[in-house]
N, C-alpha and C positions, 0 to 999 in steps of 0.2 A: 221381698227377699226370699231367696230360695233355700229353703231347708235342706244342709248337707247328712246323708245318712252317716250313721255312726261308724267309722272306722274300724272298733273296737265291742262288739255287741255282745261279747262272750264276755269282756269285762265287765260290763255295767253291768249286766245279770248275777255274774258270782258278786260284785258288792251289795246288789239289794239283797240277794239270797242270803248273805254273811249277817246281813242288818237286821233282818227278818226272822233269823233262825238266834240271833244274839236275844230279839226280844222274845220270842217264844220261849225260849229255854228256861225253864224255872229256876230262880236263883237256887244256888249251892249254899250248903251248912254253911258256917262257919263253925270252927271250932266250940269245940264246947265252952271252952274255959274262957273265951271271947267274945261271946254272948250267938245272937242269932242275925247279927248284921251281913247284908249282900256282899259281895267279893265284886269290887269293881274290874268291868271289861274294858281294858282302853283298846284292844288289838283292831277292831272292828271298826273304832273311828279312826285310827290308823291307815286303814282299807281305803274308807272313806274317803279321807286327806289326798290318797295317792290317787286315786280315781279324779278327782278333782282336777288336779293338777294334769297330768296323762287328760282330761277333757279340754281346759285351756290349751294347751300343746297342739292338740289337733286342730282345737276351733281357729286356733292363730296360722296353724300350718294342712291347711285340708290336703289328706290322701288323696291320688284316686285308685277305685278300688280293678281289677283287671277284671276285662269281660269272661275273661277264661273260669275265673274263681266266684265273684258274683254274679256275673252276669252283665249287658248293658250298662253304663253310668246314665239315669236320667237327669238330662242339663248338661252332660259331661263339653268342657269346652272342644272348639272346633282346630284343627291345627295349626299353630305359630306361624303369620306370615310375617314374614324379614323383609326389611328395607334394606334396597340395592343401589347401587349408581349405573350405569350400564353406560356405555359407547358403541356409536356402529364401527362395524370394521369398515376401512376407508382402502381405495389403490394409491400408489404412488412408487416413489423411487428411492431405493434403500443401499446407501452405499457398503458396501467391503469393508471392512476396517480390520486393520491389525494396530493392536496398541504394543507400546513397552516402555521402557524407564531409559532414559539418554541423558548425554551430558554437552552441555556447549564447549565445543572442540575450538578453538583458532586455528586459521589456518596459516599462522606465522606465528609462534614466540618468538623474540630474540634477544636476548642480554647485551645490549652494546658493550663493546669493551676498545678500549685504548690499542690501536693498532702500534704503538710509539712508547716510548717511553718519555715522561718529562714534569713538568708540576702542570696541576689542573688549573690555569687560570680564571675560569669563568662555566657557571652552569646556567645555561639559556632554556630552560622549561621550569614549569609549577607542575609539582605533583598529582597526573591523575590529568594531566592537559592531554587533549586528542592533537596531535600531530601530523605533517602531512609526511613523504619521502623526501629527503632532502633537507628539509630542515635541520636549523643550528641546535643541538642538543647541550656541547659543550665544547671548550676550545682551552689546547696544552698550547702551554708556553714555549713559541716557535723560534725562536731567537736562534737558541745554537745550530737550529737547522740550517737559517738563511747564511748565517757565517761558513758554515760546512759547502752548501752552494753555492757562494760565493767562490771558494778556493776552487772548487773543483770546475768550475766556468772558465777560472786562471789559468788552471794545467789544461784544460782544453786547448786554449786560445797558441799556449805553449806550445802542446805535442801535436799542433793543429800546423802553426810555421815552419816546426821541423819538417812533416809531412810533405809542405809546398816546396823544400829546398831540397828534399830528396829525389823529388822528382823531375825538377829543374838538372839536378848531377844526373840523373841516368838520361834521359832525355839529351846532355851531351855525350855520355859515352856511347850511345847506342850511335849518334854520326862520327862519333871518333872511329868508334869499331867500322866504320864502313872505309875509312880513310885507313885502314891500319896504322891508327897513330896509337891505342890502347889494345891492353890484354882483353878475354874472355875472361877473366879472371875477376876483373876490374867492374867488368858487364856485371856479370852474376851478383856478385859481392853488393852491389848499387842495386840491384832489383830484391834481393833480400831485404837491405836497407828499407827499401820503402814499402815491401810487407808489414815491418816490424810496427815501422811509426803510424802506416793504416790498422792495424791492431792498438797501436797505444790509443788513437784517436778515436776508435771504440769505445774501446774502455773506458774514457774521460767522459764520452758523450754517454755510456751509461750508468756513472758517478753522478753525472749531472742531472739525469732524469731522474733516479734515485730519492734525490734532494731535493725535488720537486713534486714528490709525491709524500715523502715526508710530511712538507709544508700542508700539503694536500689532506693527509691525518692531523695533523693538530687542528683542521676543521672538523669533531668528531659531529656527523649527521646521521637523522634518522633514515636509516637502510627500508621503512616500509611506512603505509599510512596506519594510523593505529592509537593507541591509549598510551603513555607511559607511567609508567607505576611509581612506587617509592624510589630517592636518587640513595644506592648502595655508596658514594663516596660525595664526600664535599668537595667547595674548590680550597686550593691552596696544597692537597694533597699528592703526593707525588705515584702516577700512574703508571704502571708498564701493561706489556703486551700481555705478558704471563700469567697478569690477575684472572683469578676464580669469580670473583664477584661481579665482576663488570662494573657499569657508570648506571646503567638502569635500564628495566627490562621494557621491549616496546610488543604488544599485545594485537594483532591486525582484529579488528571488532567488524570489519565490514568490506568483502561479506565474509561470515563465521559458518561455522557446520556443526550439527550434533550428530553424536556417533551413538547410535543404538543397536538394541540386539536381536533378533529375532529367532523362534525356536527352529533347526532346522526341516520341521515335516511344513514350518511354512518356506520355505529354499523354494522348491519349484513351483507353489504359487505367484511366487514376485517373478522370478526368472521367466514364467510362460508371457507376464506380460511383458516383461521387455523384450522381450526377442520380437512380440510382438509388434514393437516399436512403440510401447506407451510410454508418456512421461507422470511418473507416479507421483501425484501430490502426498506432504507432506505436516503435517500440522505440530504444532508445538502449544504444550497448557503449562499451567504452574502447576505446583505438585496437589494444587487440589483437584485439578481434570476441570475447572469452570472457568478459566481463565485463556480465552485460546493470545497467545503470546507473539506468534509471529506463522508464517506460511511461506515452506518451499518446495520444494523437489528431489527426489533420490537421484544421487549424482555415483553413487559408486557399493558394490561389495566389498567385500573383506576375500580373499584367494584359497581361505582354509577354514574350516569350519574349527570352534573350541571342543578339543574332546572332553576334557573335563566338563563341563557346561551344557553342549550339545550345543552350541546356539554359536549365530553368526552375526560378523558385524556388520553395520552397515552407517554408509555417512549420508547427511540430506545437506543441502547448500541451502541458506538462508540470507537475501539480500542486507535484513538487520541495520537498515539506516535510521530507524529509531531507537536505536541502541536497545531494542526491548531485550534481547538476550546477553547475557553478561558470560565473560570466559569462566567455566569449571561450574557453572551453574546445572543442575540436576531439571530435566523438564521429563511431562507426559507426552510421550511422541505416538501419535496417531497417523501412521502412514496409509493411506487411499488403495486400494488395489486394485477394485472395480466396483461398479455401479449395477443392481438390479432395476430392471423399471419394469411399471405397472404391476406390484406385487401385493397381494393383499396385508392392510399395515396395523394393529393391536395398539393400544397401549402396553406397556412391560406389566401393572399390578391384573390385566385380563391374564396371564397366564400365569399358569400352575400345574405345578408336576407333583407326582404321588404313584398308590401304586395301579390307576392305570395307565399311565405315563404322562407325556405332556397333554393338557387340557384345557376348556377354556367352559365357561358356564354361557350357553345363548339363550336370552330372552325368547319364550312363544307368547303366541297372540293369544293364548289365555292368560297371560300372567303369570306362569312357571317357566324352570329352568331346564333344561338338559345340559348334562356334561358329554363334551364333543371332542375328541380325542384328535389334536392337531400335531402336523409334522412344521416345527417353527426353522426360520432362517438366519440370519445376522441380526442385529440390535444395535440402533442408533438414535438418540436424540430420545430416550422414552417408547419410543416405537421398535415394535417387534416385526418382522418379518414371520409372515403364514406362508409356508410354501404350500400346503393342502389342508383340506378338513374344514375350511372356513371361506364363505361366499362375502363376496363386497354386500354392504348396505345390513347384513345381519349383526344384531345389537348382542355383545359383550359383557359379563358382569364383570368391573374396575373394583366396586367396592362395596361394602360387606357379605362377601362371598367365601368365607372362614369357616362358615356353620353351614353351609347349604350341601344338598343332596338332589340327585338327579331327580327330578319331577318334582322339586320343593315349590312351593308357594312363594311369592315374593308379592313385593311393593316397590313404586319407583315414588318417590317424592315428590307433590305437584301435578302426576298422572290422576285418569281416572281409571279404578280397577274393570276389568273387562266383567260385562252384564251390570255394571252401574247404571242408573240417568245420568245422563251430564248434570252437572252442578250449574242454578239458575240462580245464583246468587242469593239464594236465603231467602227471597220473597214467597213461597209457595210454601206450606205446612209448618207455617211458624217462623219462629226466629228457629238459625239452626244452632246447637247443644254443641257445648266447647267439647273440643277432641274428638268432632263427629271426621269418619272420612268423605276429601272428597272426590 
């Protein structure tokens, strides 16, 4: 065991000195009237006590003493090496990313509503059923329509006979008028006649069509393919055209878009590459960002940027036949812009910023570190883009690099430190001593 020198050696000497000069000192009188008994000293074991205590203290807590003020430390330890985890830097291909906060847009709502007025006889969907176009949704009571179409087929058929016997009377006056057996008067009057009834027989025939498309709404169908939601009215209930609520609202799920926003100093990043003719992928997550939800493509801008806001809109089109996005749903929208390749690639916990800027700690082949001051890229998946400062294949400190300093001392785990022997399995110079490295 190695003897620690005394921290404190101006202490220990004033207490012996104190002890020493306690017992030299000749007891003092006592009083007369109290006979000739010593005057007890406690102050000195006092001394004592605290020295004591002040030596435990240290012996549990060894100083050390500065070369500057003593001198050398004999035995003094050698400097802290840290265990590190390190990574070499790798090449590869690092996409562009712009992220932001989106919302799944439809690209059809529509409130069915009652084109007619009449009672609802019948509601043909389950709440929350996907539908296709055309489908039966619900169906008004058509009765008084087909009686209304009925009459007006009647006065057709009516101002329809008139028509043919109008024309039958001019058709003779026009050979009377050649025989001078009739007026020009006769003429004209007869060919008005049969304007009049070709106009009634219009009008019947568009009474009739009318009443045929009536019939045609009391078939009320789905106008898109889609979801429908909650039914806003029962059957039995008597519907007009004029209602606010509608019969129930149909949602197009497929295909759907999310509308997100982007700051505009990124505007003419997107814009260079469409012009350039690229089609920009488009990613969708849940709101954790782990979950990628669905993949599609920027199909459109927005025409004016938000001045409140600064930022722009933009729509992505999503095929969505797995129904993974849901309408008004809130997603992390990760739009693509371009790809770097062959770029030197980090992990994200190698880099660290402070005040020489961005850095990164690289393993040398003695076992220490240098901090290497790197110009970083885009960041994707864990991985950091080096645009400079950093060569492929050179090793990375990842982790415990919190406490270290340029030319610090390190350990890798499982490594042998440089100027060691390799490790021969413990059979040469004994068994080998727990917590030996190796």
């Amino acid at each position: 065991m190695t003897l620690e020198p005394c921290p404190a050696p101006g202490l220990a000497v004033f207490v012996v000195a104190v002890v020493m000069d306690t017992r030299a000192t000749p007891p003092q009188e006592s009083n007369v009237q109290t006979g000739k008994s010593r005057k007890f000293r406690w102050w000195p074991w006092f001394l004592l006590f605290v020295a004591a205590i002040a030596g435990l203290i240290v012996w549990r807590h060894p100083w050390q003493q500065s070369a500057t003020s003593f001198g050398p430390r004999r035995g003094a330890p050698m400097q802290t090496v840290q265990s590190v985890g390190v990574s070499p830097a790798t090449k590869g291909d690092m996409p562009v990313t712009l992220s932001s906060l989106g919302t799944v847009t439809s690209l059809a709502t529509i409130t069915v509503q009652s084109q007619i007025s009449g009672y609802l006889t019948a509601v043909n969907f389950h709440e929350g059923q996907m539908v296709k176009k055309g489908d039966l949704l619900a169906q008004v009571d058509s009765r008084a329509y087909e009686v209304a179409l009925a009459q007006y087929q009647g006065q057709l058929e009516r101002d329809q006979a008139l028509l043919d016997n109008a024309r039958l009377d001019l058709t003779r006056y026009e050979r009377l008028i050649k025989q001078d057996s009739t007026t020009g008067q006769t003429l004209d009057t007869q060919k008005a006649t049969v304007k009049q009834d070709e106009g009634t027989v219009v009008l019947d025939q568009a009474q009739v069509d009318a009443q045929k498309l009536n019939l045609e709404y009391c078939r009320i169908v789905s106008p898109v393919d889609g979801r429908v939601g909650l039914r806003q009215v029962d059957a039995g209930n008597y519907v007009t055209a004029s209602s606010s609520t509608g019969i129930v609202v149909v949602t197009q799920t497929t295909p759907t878009s999310v509308i997100f926003t982007l700051p505009e100093d990124s505007l003419a990043q997107v814009q260079g590459r469409l012009k350039a003719g690229a089609q920009l992928g488009v990613a969708a997550y849940d709101r954790t960002g782990t979950i990628k939800l669905a993949e599609g493509t920027l199909d459109a801008l927005d025409n004016e940027i938000d001045t409140t806001t600064g930022t722009l809109k933009l729509r992505a089109l999503f095929d969505n036949k797995d129904d993974s996005l849901f309408p008004n749903q809130f997603v992390d929208v990760t739009l693509l812009v371009d790809t770097l390749h062959g770029v030197v690639l980090v992990p994200d916990a190698a880099v660290d910023t402070g005040t020489p800027g961005t850095f990164v700690y690289v393993l040398n082949s003695d076992d220490t570190v240098s901090l290497r001051k790197i110009k970083t890229g885009p960041s994707a998946d864990g991985q950091t883009a080096v645009l400079s400062g950093l060569a492929e294949g050179e090793k990375v400190v990842v982790d415990g690099g919190d406490h270290l300093s340029d030319g610090a001392k390190v350990s890798i785990p499982g490594s042998t430190p440089a100027g060691a022997p390799a490790h021969n399995g413990g059979k040469q110079g004994g068994r080998k001593k727990p917590g030996a490295s190796l």
